[in-house]
N, CA, C and O atoms as CSV, one atom per row, in Angstrom:
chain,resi,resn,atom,element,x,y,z
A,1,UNK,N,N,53.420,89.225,92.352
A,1,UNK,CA,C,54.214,89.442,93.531
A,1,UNK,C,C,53.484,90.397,94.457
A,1,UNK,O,O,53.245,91.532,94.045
A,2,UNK,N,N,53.114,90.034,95.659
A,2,UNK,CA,C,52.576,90.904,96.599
A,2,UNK,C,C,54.227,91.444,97.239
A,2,UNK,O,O,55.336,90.919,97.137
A,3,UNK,N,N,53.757,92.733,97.921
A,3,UNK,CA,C,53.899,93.530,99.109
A,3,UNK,C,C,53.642,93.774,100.207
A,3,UNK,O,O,52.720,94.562,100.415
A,4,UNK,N,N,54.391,93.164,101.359
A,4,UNK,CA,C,53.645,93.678,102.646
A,4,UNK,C,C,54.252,94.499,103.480
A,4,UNK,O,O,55.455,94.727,103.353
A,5,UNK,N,N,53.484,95.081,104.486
A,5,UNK,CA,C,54.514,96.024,105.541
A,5,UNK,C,C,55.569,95.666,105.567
A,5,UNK,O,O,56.347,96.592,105.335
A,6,UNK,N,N,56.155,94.521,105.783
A,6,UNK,CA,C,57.300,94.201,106.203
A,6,UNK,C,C,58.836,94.793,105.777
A,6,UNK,O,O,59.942,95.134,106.194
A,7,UNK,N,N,57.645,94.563,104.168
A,7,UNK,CA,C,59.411,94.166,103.269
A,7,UNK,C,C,59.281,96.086,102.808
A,7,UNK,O,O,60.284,96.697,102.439
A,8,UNK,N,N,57.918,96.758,102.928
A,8,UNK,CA,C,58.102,98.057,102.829
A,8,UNK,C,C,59.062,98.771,104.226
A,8,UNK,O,O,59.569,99.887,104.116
A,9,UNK,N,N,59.176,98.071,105.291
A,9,UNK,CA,C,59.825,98.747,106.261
A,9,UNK,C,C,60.974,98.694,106.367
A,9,UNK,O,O,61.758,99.484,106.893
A,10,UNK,N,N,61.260,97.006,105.474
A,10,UNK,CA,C,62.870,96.657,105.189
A,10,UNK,C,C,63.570,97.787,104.088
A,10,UNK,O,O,64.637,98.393,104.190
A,11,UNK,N,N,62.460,97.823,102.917
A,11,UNK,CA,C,63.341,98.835,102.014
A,11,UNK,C,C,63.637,99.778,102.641
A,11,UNK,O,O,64.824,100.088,102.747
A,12,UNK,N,N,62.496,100.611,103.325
A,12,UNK,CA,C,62.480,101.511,103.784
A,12,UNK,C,C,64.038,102.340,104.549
A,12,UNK,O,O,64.581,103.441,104.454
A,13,UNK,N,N,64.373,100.582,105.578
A,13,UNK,CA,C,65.498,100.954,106.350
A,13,UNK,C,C,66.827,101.062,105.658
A,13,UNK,O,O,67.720,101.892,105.835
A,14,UNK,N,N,66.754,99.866,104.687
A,14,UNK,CA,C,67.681,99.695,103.604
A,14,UNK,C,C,68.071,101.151,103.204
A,14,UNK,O,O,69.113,101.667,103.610
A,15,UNK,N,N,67.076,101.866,102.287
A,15,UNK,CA,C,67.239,103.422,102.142
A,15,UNK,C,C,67.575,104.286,102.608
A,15,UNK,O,O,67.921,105.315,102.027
A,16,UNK,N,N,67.562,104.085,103.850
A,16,UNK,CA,C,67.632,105.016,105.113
A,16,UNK,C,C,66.666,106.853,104.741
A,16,UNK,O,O,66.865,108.038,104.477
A,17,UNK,N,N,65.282,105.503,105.076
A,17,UNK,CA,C,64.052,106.807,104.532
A,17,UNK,C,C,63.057,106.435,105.626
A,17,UNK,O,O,62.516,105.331,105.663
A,18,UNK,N,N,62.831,107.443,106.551
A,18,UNK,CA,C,62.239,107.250,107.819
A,18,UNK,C,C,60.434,107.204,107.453
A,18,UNK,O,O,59.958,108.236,106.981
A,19,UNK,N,N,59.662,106.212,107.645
A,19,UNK,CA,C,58.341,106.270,107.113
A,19,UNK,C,C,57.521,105.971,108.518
A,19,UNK,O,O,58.017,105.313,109.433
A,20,UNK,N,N,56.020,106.624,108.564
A,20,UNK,CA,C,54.973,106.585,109.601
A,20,UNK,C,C,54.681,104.932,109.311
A,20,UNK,O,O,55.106,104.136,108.474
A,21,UNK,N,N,53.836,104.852,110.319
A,21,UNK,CA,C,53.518,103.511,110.619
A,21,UNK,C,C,51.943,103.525,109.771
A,21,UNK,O,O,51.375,102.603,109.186
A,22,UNK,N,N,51.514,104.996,109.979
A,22,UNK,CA,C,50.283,105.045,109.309
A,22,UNK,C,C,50.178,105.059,107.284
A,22,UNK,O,O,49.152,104.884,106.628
A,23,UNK,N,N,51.398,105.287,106.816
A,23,UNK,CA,C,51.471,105.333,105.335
A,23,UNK,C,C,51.905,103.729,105.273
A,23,UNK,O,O,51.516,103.178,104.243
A,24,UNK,N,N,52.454,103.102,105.960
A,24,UNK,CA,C,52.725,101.656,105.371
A,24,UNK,C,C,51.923,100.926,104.289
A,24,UNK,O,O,52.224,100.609,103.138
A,25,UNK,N,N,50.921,100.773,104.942
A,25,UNK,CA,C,49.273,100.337,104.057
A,25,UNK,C,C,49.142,100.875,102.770
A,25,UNK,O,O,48.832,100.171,101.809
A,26,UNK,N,N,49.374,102.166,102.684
A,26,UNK,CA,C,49.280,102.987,101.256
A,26,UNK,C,C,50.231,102.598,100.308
A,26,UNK,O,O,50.002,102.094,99.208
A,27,UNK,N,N,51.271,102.856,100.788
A,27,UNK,CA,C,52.955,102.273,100.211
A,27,UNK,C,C,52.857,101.330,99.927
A,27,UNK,O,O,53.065,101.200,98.721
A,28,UNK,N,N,52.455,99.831,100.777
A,28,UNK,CA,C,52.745,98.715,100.179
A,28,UNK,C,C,51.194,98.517,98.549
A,28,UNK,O,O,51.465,98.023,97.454
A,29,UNK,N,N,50.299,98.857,98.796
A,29,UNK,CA,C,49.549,98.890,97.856
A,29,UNK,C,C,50.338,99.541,96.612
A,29,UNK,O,O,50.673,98.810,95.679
A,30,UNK,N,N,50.608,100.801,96.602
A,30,UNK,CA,C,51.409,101.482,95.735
A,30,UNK,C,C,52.145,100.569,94.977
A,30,UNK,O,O,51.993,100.108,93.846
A,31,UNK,N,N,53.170,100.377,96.058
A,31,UNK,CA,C,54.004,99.098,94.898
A,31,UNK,C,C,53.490,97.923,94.362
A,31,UNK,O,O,53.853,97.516,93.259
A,32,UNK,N,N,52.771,97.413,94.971
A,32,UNK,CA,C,52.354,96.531,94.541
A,32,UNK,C,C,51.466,96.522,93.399
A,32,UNK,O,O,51.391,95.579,92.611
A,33,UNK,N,N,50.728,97.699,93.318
A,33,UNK,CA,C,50.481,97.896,92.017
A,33,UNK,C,C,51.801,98.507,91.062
A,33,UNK,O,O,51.650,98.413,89.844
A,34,UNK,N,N,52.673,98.929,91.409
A,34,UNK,CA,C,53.637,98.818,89.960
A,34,UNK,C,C,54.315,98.137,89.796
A,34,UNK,O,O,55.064,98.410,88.857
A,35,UNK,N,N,54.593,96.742,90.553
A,35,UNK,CA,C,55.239,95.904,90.110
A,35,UNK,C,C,54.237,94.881,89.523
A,35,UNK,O,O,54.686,94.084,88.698
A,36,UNK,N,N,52.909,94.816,89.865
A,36,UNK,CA,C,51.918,94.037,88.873
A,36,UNK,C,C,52.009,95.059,87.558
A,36,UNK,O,O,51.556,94.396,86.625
A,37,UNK,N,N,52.365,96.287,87.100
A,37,UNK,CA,C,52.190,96.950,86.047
A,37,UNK,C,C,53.467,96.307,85.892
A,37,UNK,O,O,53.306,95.589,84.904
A,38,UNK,N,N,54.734,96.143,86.336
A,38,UNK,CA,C,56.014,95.676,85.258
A,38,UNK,C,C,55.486,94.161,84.849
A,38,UNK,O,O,55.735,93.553,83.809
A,39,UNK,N,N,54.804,93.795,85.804
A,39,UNK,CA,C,54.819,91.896,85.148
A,39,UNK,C,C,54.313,91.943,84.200
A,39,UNK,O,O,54.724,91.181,83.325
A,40,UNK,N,N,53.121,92.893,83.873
A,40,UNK,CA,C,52.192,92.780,82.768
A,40,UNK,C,C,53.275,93.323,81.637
A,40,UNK,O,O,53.167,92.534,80.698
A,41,UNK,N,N,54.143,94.196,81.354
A,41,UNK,CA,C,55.159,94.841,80.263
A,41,UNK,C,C,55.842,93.794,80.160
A,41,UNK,O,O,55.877,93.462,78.975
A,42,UNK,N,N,56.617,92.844,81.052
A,42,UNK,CA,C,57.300,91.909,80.842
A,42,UNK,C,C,56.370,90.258,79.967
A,42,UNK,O,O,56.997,89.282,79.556
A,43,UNK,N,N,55.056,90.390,79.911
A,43,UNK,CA,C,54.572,89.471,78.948
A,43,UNK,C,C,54.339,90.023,77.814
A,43,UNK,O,O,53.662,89.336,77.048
A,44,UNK,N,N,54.766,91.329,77.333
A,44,UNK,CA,C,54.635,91.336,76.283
A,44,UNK,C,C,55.462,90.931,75.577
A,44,UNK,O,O,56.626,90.663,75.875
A,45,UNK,N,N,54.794,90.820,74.275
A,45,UNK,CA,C,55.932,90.361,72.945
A,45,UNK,C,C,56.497,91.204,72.226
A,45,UNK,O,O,55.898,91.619,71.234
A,46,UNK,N,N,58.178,91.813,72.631
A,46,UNK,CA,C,58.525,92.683,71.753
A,46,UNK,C,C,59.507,92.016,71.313
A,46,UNK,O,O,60.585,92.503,71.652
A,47,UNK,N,N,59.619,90.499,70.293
A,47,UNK,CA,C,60.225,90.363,69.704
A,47,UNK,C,C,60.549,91.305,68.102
A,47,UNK,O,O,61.662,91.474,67.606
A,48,UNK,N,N,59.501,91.702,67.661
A,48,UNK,CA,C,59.052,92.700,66.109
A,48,UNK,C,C,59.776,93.729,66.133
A,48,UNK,O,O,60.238,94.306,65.149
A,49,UNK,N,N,59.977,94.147,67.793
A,49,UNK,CA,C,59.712,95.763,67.742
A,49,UNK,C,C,60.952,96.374,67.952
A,49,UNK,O,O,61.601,95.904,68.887
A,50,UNK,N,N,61.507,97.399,67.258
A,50,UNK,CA,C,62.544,97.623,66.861
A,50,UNK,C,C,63.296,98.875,68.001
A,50,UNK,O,O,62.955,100.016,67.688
A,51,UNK,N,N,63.835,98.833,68.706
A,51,UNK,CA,C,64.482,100.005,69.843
A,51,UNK,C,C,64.490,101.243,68.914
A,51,UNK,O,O,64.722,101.349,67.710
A,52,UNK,N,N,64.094,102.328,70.061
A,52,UNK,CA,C,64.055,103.618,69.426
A,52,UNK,C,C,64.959,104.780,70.334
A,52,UNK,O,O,64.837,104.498,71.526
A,53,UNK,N,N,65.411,105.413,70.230
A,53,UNK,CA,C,66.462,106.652,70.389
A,53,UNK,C,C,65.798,107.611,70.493
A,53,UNK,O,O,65.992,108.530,71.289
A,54,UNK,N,N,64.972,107.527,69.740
A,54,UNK,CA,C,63.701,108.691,70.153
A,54,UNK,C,C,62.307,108.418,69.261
A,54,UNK,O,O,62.146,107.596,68.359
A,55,UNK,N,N,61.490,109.245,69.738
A,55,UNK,CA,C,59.839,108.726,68.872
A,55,UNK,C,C,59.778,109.850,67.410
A,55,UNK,O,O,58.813,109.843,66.645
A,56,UNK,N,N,60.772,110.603,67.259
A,56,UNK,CA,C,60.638,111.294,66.190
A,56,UNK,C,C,61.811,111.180,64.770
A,56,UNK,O,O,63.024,111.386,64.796
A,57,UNK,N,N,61.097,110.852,63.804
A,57,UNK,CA,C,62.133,109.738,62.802
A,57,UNK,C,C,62.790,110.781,62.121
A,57,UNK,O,O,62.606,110.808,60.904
A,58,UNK,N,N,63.465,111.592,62.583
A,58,UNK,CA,C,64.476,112.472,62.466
A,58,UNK,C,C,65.851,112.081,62.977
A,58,UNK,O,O,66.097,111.592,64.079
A,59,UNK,N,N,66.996,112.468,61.687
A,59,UNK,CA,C,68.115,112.204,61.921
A,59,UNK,C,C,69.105,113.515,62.408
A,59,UNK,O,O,69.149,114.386,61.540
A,60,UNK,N,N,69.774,113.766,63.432
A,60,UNK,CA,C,70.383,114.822,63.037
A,60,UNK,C,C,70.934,115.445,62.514
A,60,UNK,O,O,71.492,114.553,61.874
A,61,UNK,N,N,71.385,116.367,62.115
A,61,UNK,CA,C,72.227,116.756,61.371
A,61,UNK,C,C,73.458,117.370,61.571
A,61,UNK,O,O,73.556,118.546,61.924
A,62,UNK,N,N,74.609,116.474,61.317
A,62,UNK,CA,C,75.893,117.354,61.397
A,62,UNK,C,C,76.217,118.616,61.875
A,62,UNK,O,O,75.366,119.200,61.205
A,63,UNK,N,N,76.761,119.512,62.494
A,63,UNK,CA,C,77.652,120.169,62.595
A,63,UNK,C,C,79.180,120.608,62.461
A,63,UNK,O,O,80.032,119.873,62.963
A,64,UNK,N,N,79.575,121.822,61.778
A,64,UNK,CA,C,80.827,121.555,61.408
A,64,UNK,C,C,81.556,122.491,62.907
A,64,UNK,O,O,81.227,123.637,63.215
A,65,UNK,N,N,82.788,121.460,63.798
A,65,UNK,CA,C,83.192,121.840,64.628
A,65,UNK,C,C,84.300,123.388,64.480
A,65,UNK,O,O,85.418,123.259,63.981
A,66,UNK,N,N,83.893,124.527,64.887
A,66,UNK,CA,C,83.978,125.595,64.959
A,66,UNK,C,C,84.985,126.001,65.723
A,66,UNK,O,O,84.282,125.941,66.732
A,67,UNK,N,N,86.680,126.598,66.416
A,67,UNK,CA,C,86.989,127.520,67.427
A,67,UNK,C,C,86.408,128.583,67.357
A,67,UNK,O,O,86.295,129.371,66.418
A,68,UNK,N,N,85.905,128.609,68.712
A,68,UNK,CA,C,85.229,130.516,68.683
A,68,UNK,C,C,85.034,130.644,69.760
A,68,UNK,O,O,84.070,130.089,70.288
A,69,UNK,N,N,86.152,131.659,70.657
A,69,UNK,CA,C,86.267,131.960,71.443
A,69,UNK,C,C,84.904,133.326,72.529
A,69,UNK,O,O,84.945,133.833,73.649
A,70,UNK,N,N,83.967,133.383,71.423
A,70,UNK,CA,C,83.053,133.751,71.599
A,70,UNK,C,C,82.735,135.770,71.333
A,70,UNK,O,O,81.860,136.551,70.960
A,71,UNK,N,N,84.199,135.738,71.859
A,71,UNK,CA,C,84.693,137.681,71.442
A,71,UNK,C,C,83.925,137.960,72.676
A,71,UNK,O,O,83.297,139.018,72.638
A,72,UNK,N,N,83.822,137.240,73.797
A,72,UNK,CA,C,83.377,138.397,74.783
A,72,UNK,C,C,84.123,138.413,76.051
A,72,UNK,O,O,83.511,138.716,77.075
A,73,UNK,N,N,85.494,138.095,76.108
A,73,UNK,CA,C,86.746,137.641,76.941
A,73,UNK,C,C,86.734,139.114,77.769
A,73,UNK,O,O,87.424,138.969,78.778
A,74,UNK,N,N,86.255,140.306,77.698
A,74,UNK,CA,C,86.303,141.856,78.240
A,74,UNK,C,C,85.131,141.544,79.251
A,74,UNK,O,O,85.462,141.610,80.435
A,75,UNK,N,N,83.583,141.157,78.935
A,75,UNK,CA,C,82.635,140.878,79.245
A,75,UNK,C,C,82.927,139.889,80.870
A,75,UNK,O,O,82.661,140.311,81.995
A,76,UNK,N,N,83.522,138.541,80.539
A,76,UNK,CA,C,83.490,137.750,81.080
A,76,UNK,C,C,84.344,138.615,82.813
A,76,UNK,O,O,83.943,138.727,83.971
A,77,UNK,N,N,85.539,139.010,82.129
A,77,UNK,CA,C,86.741,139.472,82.927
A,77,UNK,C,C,85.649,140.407,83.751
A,77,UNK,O,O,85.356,139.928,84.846
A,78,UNK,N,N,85.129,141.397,83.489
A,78,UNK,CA,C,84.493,142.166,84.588
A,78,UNK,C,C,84.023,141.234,85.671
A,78,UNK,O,O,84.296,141.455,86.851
A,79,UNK,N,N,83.406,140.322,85.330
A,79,UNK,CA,C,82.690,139.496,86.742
A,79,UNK,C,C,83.675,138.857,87.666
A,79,UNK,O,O,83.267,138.150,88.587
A,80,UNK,N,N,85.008,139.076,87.461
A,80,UNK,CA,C,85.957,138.349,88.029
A,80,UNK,C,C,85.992,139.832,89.351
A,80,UNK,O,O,85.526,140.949,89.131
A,81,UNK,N,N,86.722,139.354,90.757
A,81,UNK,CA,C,86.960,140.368,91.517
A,81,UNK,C,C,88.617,140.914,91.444
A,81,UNK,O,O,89.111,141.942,91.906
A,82,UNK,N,N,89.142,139.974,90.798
A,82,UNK,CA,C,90.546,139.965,90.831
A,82,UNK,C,C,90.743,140.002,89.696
A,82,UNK,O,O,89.821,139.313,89.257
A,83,UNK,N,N,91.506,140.440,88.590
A,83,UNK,CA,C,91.918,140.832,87.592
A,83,UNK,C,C,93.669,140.838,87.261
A,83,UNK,O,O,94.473,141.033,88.172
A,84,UNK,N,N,93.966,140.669,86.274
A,84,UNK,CA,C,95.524,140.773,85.967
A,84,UNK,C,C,95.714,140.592,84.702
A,84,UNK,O,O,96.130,139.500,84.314
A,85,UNK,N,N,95.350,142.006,83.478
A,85,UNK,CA,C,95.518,141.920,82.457
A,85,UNK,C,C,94.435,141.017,81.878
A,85,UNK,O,O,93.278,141.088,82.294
A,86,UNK,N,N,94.754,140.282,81.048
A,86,UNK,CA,C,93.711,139.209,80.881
A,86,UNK,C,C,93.244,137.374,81.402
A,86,UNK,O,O,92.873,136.418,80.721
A,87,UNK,N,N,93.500,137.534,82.948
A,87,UNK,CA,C,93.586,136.643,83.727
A,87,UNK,C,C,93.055,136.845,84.864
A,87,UNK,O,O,93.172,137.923,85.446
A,88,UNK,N,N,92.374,135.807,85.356
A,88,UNK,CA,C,92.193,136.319,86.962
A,88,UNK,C,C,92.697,135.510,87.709
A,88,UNK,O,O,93.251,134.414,87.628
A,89,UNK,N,N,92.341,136.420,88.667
A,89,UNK,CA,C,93.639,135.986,90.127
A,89,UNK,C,C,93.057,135.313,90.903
A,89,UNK,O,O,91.927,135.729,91.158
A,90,UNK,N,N,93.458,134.129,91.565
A,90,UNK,CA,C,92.555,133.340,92.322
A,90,UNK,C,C,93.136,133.437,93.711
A,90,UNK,O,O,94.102,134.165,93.944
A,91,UNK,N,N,92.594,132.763,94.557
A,91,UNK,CA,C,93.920,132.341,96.330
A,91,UNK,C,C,94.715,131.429,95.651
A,91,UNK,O,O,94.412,130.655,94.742
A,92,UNK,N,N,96.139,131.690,96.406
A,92,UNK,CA,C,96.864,130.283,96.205
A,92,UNK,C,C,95.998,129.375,97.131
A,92,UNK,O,O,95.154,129.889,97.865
A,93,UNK,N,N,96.167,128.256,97.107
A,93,UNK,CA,C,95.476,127.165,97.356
A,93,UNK,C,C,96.251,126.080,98.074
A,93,UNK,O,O,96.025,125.735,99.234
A,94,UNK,N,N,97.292,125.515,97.192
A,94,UNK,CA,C,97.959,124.533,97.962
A,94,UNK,C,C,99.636,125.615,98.383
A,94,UNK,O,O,100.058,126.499,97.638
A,95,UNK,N,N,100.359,125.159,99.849
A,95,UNK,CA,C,101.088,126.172,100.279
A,95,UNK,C,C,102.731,125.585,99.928
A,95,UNK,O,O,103.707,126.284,100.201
């Protein structure tokens, strides 16, 4: 599949991505070499080959789900500007 100015000026507008008249030439080469790099991935044969989740054959390991409020509820409250016991005060919002 080639690329030409054209259809780079169409995406282009499509996108709404303002491009020089002088990068056109570069751009359409660009793509056009990575969509000759997808055709070539798309002849390969990965019927064998098995999907991966990740490249390292490690499983994770469990965690046991914990409450823990962390113990630093004093900590947190200082950064608030508004305060009320152990709550902070926000604007009312809706009237």
């Amino acid at each position: 599949m080639s690329i030409d100015k054209n259809q780079v000026k169409k995406v282009a507008k499509l996108s709404r991505i303002s491009l020089d008249d002088s990068k056109l030439e570069s751009l359409s080469k660009d793509l056009d070499s990575i969509l000759n790099f997808v055709e070539q991935l798309n002849k390969l044969d990965t019927k064998k080959t098995e999907p991966l989740t990740s490249i390292v054959d490690k499983t994770l390991e469990p965690r046991s789900d914990k409450i823990n409020d962390g113990k630093i509820k004093d900590q947190i409250l200082k950064n608030s500007p508004d305060k009320n016991e152990e709550f902070f005060i926000v604007p009312k919002v809706i009237e």
